[in-house]
C-alpha positions, 0 to 999 in steps of 0.5 A: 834239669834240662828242659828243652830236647837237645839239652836232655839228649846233651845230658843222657850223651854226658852220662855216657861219656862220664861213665866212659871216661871213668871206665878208661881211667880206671883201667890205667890205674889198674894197669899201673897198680899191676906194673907196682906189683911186677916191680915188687916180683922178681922178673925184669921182663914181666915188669917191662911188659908190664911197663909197656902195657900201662905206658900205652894206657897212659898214652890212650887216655891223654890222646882221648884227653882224659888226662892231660898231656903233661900229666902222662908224661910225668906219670912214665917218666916216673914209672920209667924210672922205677922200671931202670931202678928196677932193672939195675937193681936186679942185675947188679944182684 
């Protein structure tokens, strides 16, 4: 337990940044899982709008370094390419 003022006020300032943090992660999950269930539809545009909306979630969180830089990367490279497998798929059909 902190025991002097500033290490008190530091611990209530991680709480909220901790819930903070969680909030923003969880918002990109979710924004991921929304752009898995575009791809499972039918619409080349919804998927791409979707694509675009959690593309710019991931790039949020690794600007606020919630998630590393890298990691945002390999994270769109890989809905990216789902995304262009998708699109073929659809107008190859």
């Amino acid at each position: 337990m902190a025991n002097s003022p500033q290490a008190r006020k530091r611990a209530r300032q991680n709480v909220a940044q901790r819930l903070h943090n969680t909030r923003q992660r969880s918002a990109m999950r979710t924004s991921i899982k929304m752009f898995l269930k575009a791809l499972d539809g039918t619409d080349v545009g919804a998927a791409r709008a979707a694509y675009q909306q959690a593309t710019s979630l991931i790039d949020r969180t690794a600007r606020k370094r919630i998630h590393h830089r890298n990691r945002a990367a390999r994270l769109k490279h890989r809905l990216n390419e789902r995304l262009r497998a998708f699109a073929q798929s659809a107008s190859a059909s």
